[in-house]
Phi, psi and omega in degrees: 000310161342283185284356180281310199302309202280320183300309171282353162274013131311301173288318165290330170289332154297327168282265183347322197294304188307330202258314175331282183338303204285349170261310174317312174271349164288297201299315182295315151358292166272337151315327172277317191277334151322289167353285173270357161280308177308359218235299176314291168338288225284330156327312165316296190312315175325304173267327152276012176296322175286285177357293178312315151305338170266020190069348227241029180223119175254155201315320194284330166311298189316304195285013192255354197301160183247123169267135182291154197031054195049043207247124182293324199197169175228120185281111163235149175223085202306319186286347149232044150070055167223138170272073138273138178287181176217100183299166165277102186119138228210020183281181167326302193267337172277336174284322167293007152289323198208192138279181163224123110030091158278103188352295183277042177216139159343149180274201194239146181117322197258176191259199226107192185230119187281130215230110197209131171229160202213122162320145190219045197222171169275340171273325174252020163135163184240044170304303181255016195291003185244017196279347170293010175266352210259183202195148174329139223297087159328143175250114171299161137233163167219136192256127178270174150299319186250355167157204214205111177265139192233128181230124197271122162290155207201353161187171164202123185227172201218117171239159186293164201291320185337295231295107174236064159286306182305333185275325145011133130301108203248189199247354168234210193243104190242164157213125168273122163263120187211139173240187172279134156180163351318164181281001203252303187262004172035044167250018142235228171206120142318088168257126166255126169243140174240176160212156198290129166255158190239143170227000000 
């Protein structure tokens, strides 16, 4: 009887030890690859940013540019210290990746309200896990290829996963945030809305 108590406690600690591990390196992982696709962005950006300034990129260059791993724009937020890309699209497998893109909402820049959500959790990424930190006006950037749109917060709220008023269109240049929280029990959604300011 002893020794069956020490084989299985043996066996959960080997086991615990393996799903550590096996979390650590998706997080590290995925950390590396956030790393080098913004890393990729500012690079592209960077040149067709020159280009442009030298004249020599006409609207159909721009739009022929190829972005590494799909990554549409890259979403910063300097008061908690996050860099993110940001993809097209809000299935499972794109969030564990990224941010996403809600399809049916405006691009940033344009007038609406652009809509992007981000996982908030420790297994599939910490992209948004400080987003309950940003605060009444906090400054967004979202770095395009062609150029860095600047946004001010303008509210932050916590609504049922139902309320899909946040994906609303609005008459001026808005970007929606929105996550899972708590962060453990995600039954509700953490919203930031900014709106674009000219500097």
């Amino acid at each position: 009887m002893k020794k069956a108590r020490q084989v299985i406690a043996t066996l959960l600690i080997v086991g615990g030890a393996v799903l550590l591990l096996g979390s650590v390196t998706i997080s590290v992982t995925q950390y590396q690859s956030k790393k080098k696709q913004v890393k990729q962005f500012h690079q592209m950006m960077e040149k067709v940013r020159e280009k442009g300034k030298q004249g020599k990129q006409d609207k159909r260059e721009q739009n022929d540019v190829t972005l590494p791993d799909g990554v549409l724009y890259v979403l910063r937020i300097p008061s908690i210290g996050t860099e993110d890309p940001v993809k097209e699209g809000v299935t499972k497998s794109a969030l564990a990746a990224s941010l996403g893109h809600e399809t049916d909402t405006v691009q940033p820049g344009r007038v609406g309200n652009c809509v992007i959500a981000g996982h908030r959790n420790y297994t599939f990424g910490k992209f948004f896990n400080r987003l309950d930190e940003v605060k009444v006006g906090d400054m967004i950037y979202v770095d395009t290829v062609e150029e860095t749109y600047t946004y001010r917060v303008r509210e932050t709220k916590v609504v049922d996963p139902t309320e899909v008023s946040i994906l609303e269109n609005t008459l001026n240049e808005q970007i929606t945030l929105y996550t899972c929280t708590p962060i453990y029990i995600a039954t509700h959604r953490l919203v930031i809305v900014a709106e674009r300011i000219y500097e």
